[in-house]
C-alpha positions in Angstrom: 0.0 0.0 0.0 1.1 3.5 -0.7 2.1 5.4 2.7 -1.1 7.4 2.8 -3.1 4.8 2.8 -0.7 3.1 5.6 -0.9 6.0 7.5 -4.7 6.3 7.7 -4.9 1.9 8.5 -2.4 2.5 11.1 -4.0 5.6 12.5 -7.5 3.8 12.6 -5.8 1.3 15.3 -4.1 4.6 17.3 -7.7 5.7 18.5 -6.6 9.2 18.4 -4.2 8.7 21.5 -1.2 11.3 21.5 1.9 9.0 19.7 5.1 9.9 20.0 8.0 8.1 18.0 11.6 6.9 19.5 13.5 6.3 16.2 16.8 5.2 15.6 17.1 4.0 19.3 20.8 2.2 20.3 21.7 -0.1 23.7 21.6 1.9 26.4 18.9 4.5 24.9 15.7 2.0 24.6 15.7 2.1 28.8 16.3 5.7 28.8 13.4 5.8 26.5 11.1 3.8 29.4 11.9 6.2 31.7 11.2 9.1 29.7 7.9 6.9 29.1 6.8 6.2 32.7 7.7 9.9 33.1 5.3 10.8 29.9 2.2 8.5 31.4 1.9 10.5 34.7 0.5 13.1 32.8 -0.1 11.9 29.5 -2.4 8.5 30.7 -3.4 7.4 27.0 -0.1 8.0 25.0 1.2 5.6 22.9 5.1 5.3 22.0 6.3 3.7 18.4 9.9 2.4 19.5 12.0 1.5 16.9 15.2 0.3 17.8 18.1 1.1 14.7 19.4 -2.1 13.8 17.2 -5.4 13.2 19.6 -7.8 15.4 18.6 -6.1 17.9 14.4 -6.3 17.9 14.0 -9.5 19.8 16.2 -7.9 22.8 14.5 -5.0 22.5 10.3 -7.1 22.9 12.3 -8.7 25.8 13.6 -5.5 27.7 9.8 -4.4 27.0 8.2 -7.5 28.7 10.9 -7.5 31.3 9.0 -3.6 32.0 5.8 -5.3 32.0 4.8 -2.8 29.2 1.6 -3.9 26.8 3.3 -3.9 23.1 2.7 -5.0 19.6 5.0 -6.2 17.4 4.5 -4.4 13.9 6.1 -7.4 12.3 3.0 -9.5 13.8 0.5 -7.4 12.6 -1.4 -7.3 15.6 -3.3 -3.9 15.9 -2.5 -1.7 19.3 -5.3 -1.6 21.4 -6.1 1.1 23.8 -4.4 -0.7 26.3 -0.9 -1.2 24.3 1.5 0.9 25.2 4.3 0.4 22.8 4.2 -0.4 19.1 7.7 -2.0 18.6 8.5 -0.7 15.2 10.1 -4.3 14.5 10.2 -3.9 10.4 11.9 -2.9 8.0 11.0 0.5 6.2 8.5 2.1 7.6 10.0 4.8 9.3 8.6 7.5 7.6 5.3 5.5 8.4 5.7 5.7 11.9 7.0 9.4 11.8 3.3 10.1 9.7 0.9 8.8 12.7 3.1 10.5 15.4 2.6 13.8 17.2 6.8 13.9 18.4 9.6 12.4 17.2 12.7 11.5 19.1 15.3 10.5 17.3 18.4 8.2 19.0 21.0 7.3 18.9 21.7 10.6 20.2 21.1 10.0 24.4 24.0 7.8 23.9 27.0 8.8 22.4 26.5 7.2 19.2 26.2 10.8 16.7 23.3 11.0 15.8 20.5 9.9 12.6 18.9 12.1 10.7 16.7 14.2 11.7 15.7 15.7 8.5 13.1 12.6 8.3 10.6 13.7 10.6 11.2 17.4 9.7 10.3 16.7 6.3 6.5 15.5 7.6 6.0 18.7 9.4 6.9 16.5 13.0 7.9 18.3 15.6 11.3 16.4 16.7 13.7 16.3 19.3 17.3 14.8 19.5 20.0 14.4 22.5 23.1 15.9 22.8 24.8 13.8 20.6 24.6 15.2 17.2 28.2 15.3 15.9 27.1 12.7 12.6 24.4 15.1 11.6 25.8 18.6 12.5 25.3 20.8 9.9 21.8 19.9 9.7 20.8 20.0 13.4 22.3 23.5 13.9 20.6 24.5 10.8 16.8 23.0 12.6 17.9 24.1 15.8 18.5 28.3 14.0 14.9 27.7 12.7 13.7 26.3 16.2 12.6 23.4 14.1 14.2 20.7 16.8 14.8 21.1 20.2 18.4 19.3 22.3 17.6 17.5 25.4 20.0 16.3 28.3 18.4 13.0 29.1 15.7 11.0 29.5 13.8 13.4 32.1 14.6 16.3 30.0 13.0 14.3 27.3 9.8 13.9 29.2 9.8 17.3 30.1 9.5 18.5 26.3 7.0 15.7 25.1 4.6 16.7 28.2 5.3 20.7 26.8 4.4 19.5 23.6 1.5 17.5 24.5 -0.4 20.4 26.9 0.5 23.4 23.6 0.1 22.1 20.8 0.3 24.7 18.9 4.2 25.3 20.0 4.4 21.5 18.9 2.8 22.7 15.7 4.7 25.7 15.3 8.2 23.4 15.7 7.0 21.3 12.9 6.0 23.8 10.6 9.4 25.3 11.3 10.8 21.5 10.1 9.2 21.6 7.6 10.1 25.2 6.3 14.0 23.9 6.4 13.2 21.5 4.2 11.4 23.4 1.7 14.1 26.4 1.6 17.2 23.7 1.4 
C-alpha cells in the first residue's frame, strides 16, 4: 500500500491517542526511552510510544527488555493492531520509518542519548513533525544546527529532559505545531 493509505490503516488502530516516536534507538537509549515513558504516562495517561530500535539484530532484545517492563506492546512485524491498552508499538520492520513518523505527534530520534552521533533528523522534519534529538549530534551537524536556527528541533540532556518536552508538547500544541511547521520550512528552503 502507498504510505497514505498506511498512515490512515495505522492511524485507525491509534484511536486518536497522543503518539510519540523513539527512532533510531541504540543499547543503552531504549531504557532511557522507558523512563522518559513512565515519566510521559503521569501526565499523558493514553499515549502511545512507536519504539523503533536502529538495527534489526537487535528487535527481539528489544520485545524482551519491553516484557521484562511489563509494558503492553505490539509487534509491527506481527500485525497485531494496538489496542487502547498497548502501550508500545515496537517498530520491529523494516522500512516504515517514515510511516511511523506520519501517525506520530513527536519524534525522538536516538542514537543521540548515547554517544553514538546521531540519525537524521531531516526525516521527521520533512513531515512537518515536531522532533527532538540528544546531545549527541556530531554525525548530523550541519543539519541539526541548521533545525535548531529555525527552532525546528529542540536538544535535550536526558531522558527526564526528554519527558519534560514531550509533556510541553502535548499540553500546547500549537508550539508542537509551530516546531513542525518550522521543520518543515528547512526543508522546503534547502
Amino acid at each position: 500500500p502507498n504510505l497514505q493509505q498506511a498512515v490512515g490503516e495505522l492511524r485507525t488502530t491509534l484511536h486518536g491517542r497522543f503518539v510519540w516516536v523513539a527512532a533510531s534507538t541504540h543499547p543503552g537509549e531504549e531504557e532511557q526511552i522507558l523512563t522518559t515513558f513512565e515519566l510521559i504516562k503521569q501526565q499523558v495517561a493514553q499515549c502511545l510510544l512507536i519504539l523503533v530500535p536502529r538495527h534489526p539484530s537487535r528487535f527481539d532484545e528489544v520485545a524482551k527488555l519491553l516484557e521484562k517492563n511489563r509494558l503492553a506492546f505490539v509487534r509491527r512485524s506481527q500485525g497485531a493492531a494496538c489496542t487502547n491498552n498497548t502501550a508500545v508499538l515496537l517498530g520491529d520492520t523494516m522500512g516504515e520509518l517514515n510511516l511511523f513518523y506520519s501517525v506520530a505527534d513527536v519524534a525522538f530520534v536516538g542514537g543521540s542519548l548515547v554517544n553514538i552521533g546521531g540519525h537524521n533528523l531531516l526525516e521527521p522534519a520533512a513531515l512537518g513533525v515536531a522532533t527532538i534529538t540528544g546531545p549527541y549530534t556530531t554525525n548530523f551537524k550541519e543539519i541539526t544546527d541548521k533545525l535548531l536556527s529555525a527552532q525546528a528541533v529542540c536538544i535535550v540532556q536526558d531522558a527526564h529532559q526528554l519527558a519534560a518536552k514531550i509533556i510541553e508538547w502535548f499540553s500546547q500544541p500549537d508550539l508542537r505545531n509551530l516546531v513542525g511547521k518550522n521543520g518543515l520550512a528547512v526543508i522546503e528552503k534547502n
